[in-house]
Each structure stands twice: as structure tokens, then as C-alpha cells.
N, C-alpha and C positions, 0 to 999 in steps of 0.2 A: 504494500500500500504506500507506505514511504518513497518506494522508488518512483512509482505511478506519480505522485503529487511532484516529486522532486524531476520526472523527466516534465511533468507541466507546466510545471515552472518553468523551467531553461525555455520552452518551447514559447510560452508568453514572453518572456524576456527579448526573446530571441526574436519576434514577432514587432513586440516593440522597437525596439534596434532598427530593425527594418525601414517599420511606420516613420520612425524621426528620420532617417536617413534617409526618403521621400519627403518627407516634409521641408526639409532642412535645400535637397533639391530647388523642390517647386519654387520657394522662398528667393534663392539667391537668381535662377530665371525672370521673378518676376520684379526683383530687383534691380537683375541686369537690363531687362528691358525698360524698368525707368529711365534707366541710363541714355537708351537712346533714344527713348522719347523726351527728352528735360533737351539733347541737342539740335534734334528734328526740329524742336519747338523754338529752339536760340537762331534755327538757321532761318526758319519761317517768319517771325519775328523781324530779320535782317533784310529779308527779302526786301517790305516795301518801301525802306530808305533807299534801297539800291538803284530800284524802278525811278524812282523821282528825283534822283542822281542823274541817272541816265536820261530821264524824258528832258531834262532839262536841258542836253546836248541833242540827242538826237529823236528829236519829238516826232519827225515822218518815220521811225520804225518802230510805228505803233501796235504792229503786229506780234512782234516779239516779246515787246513788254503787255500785251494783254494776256499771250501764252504764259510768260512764267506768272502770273498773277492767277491765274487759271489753273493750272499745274499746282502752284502752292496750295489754292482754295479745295481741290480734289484731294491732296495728301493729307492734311487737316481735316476732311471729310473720312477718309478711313478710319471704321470702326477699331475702337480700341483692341482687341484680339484679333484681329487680323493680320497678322506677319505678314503673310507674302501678299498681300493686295497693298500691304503699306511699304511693302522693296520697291514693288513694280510703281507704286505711284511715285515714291521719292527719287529712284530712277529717272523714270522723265523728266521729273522737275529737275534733275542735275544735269539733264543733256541741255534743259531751257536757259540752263546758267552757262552752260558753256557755249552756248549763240549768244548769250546779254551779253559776256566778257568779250565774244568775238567781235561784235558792234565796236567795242571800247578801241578797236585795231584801227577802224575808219574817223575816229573822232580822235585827233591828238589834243583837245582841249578838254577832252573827258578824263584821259589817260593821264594829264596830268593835273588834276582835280585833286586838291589832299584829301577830300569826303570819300570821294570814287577809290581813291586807292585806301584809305582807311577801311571803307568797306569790304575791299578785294581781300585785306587783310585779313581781316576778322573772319571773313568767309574762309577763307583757307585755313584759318585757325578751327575752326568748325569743324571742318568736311574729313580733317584729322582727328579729331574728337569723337568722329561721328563713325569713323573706321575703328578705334580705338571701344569703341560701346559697340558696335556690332562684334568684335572679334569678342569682347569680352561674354557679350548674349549669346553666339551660338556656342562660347565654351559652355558654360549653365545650362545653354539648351541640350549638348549632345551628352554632358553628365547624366543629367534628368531622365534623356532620351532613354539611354543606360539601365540606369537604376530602375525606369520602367518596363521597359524588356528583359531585365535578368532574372533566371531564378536563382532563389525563390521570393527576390522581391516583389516579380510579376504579379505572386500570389496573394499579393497584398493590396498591390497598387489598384489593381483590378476593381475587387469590388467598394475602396474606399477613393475612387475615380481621381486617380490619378492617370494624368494622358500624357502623351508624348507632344513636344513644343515643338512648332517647324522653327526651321531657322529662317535666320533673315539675310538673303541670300538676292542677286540681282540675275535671275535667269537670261533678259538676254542681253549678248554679247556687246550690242550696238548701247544700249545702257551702264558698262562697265567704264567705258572711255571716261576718264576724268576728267573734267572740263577745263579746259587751259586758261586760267588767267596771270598767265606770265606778261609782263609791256616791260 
């Protein structure tokens, strides 16, 4: 009888262990994705000084500045759980940033704006920030991933609904380009 209550225990214990080491998971994933949403939000934020930076130079490429205004408003619209509809949106809004920097090539009284290039600044300081909170989210994410596929914490995770986190990841290729704003 002893042994029976004493392998029950280990097997509770053992169970718990588990639970918190799932939990402990979920935790820093959802932590880690504050991370890149707090710089999503610093980069979003930058956007519309950039736009009135620029309009202010070259107000006939109205086109371009309505897109990344556009693009930003669409990425801010993605629901909070949503991973990959929030890559793929952030995605194109970085291809939009890299046609507003390209404009910046045609206008040398933009390019040499202190606003304009303080802005370029901070962007760039961002967009590293913002690589630096994705690598850190999908390490969280593929731990979790992990710890929710193994056994026997499978057996755990399962029916106390723990799920596995996509990463945040930019599937296509033409969306990886970084956008140049080197002058």
C-alpha cells in the first residue's frame, strides 16, 4: 500500500513538473511576443512623422505615401493572435518603407532634412529591434513548440490546452528584402 501511495506521488509530482514547465513555456512566448509587438507599435507610431516628412518634399508621390499609410492601418488591424497574418502584413509595410526611402534618392533636399534623417535613424534602430524580438519569439515559440509535442508532456498539454505557437516568420521571399535606406 505504501509503495502504491509513494509511486503516486512521484507520478503527481512528476505531472506537476511537467504542468509548470508548460506553463512556464506559454509565459515567456507570450512575453516574447510582447516584445515584438511594444516595437511593431514604436515602428507604427514613426510611420506618420515620416509620411509628413516626406509629403513635405515630394507631395506629387502621393501614391506611395497613401500605400504605406495603408499598409501601417492593415498591420494594426491584425488581430492580436494572429502570427503569421501579422508577418505577412508587417512584411509589406517594410517593402512600402523601402519605396518611401527610395523616393528620399530623387529628392536631395529630403535626404538632407535632419527630421528625415533622424527619422531614417530611429527606423533603423527599430527594424533591428524588431529582428532582435522576432528571433527572440520564435526561440519561446519552438521551446513551447517542444515541450508541447514531447512525451510525456504531450500528455499533459493536451487536455489542459496547451497548443503549439507559429512563429513569426516572413514566407515570401520578395518581403524579406530589407529596405535600403542608406543616402
Amino acid at each position: 500500500m505504501y509503495i502504491a501511495l509513494g509511486l503516486a506521488a512521484i507520478v503527481a509530482l512528476y505531472l506537476i513538473v511537467i504542468y509548470n514547465g508548460l506553463v512556464r513555456a506559454r509565459q515567456m512566448a507570450e512575453e516574447a511576443w510582447s516584445g515584438i509587438d511594444v516595437q511593431l507599435k514604436r515602428r507604427a507610431d514613426l510611420i506618420p512623422n515620416l509620411i509628413e516628412t516626406v509629403k513635405a518634399y515630394a507631395a506629387h508621390e502621393k501614391g506611395t505615401l497613401e500605400e504605406v499609410v495603408k499598409l501601417r492601418n492593415q498591420a494594426q488591424a491584425v488581430p492580436q493572435g494572429d502570427v503569421a497574418g501579422r508577418a505577412q502584413a508587417e512584411g509589406l509595410l517594410s517593402q512600402a518603407l523601402g519605396k518611401l526611402f527610395a523616393l528620399a534618392e530623387a529628392y536631395p533636399d529630403l535626404k538632407a532634412n535632419q527630421n528625415f534623417a533622424e527619422l531614417q535613424t530611429s527606423l533603423e534602430t527599430i527594424e533591428s529591434e524588431i529582428q532582435m524580438a522576432r528571433r527572440y519569439y520564435n526561440g519561446s515559440a519552438r521551446d513551447l513548440n517542444i515541450k508541447v509535442e514531447s512525451f510525456p508532456a504531450n500528455l499533459v498539454a493536451g487536455p489542459f490546452g496547451f497548443s503549439k505557437r507559429d512563429y513569426f516568420e516572413i514566407e515570401n521571399e520578395a518581403d524579406r528584402a530589407v529596405p535600403s535606406v542608406k543616402f
